[in-house]
C-alpha positions in Angstrom: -81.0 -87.7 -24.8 -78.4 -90.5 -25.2 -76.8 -88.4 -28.7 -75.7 -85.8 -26.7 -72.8 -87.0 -24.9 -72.0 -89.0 -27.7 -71.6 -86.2 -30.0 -69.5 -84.3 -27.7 -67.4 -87.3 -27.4 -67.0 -87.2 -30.8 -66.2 -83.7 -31.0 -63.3 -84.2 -28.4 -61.7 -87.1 -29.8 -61.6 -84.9 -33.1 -59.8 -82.3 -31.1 -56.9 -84.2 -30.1 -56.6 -85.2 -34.0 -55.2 -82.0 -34.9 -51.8 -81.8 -32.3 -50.0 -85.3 -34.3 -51.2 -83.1 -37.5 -49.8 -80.4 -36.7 -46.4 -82.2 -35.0 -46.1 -83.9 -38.3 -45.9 -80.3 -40.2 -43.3 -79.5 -38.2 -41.4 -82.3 -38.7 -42.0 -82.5 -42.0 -41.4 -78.7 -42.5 -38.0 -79.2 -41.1 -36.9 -82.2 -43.1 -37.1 -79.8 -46.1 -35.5 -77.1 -44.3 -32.8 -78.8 -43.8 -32.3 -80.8 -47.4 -31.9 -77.1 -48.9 -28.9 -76.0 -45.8 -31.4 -74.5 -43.5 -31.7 -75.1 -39.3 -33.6 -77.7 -38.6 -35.2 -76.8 -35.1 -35.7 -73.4 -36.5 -37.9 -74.8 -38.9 -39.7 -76.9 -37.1 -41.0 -74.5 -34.6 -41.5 -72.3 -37.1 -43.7 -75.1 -39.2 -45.4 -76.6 -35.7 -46.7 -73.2 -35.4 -47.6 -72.3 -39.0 -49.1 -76.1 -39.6 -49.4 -76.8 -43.6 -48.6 -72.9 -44.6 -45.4 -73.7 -42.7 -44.7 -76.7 -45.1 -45.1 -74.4 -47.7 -42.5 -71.5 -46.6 -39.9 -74.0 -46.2 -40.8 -75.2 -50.1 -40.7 -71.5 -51.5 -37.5 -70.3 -49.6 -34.3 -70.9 -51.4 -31.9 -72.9 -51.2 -28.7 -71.7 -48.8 -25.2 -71.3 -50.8 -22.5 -73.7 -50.0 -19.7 -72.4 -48.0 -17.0 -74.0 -50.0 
């Protein structure tokens, strides 16, 4: 009888895991948004939502022509 709160401790503490994770995508997401002339906050709501598919998008997407 003891286990089962323990488990479901567990289970929460492995919740709360995933919001850093996915703040970190975002973040991440938007540092490579913006090394190839993209908006930043754009990206990183965009890659905070999205998580590692995000990351991903803002890999593929070409780089933004130079205005010069």
């Amino acid at each position: 009888m003891a286990t089962g709160p323990l488990c479901y401790r567990q289970r929460m503490d492995f919740k709360f895991l995933g919001i850093p994770a996915w703040l970190l995508c975002g973040i991440l997401g938007a540092w490579i948004a913006t090394s190839k002339g993209r908006g930043g906050c754009f990206w990183f709501l965009l890659c905070s939502v999205l998580g590692p598919f995000g990351i991903v998008l803002a890999a593929v997407v070409s780089r933004q022509p130079r205005d010069d």
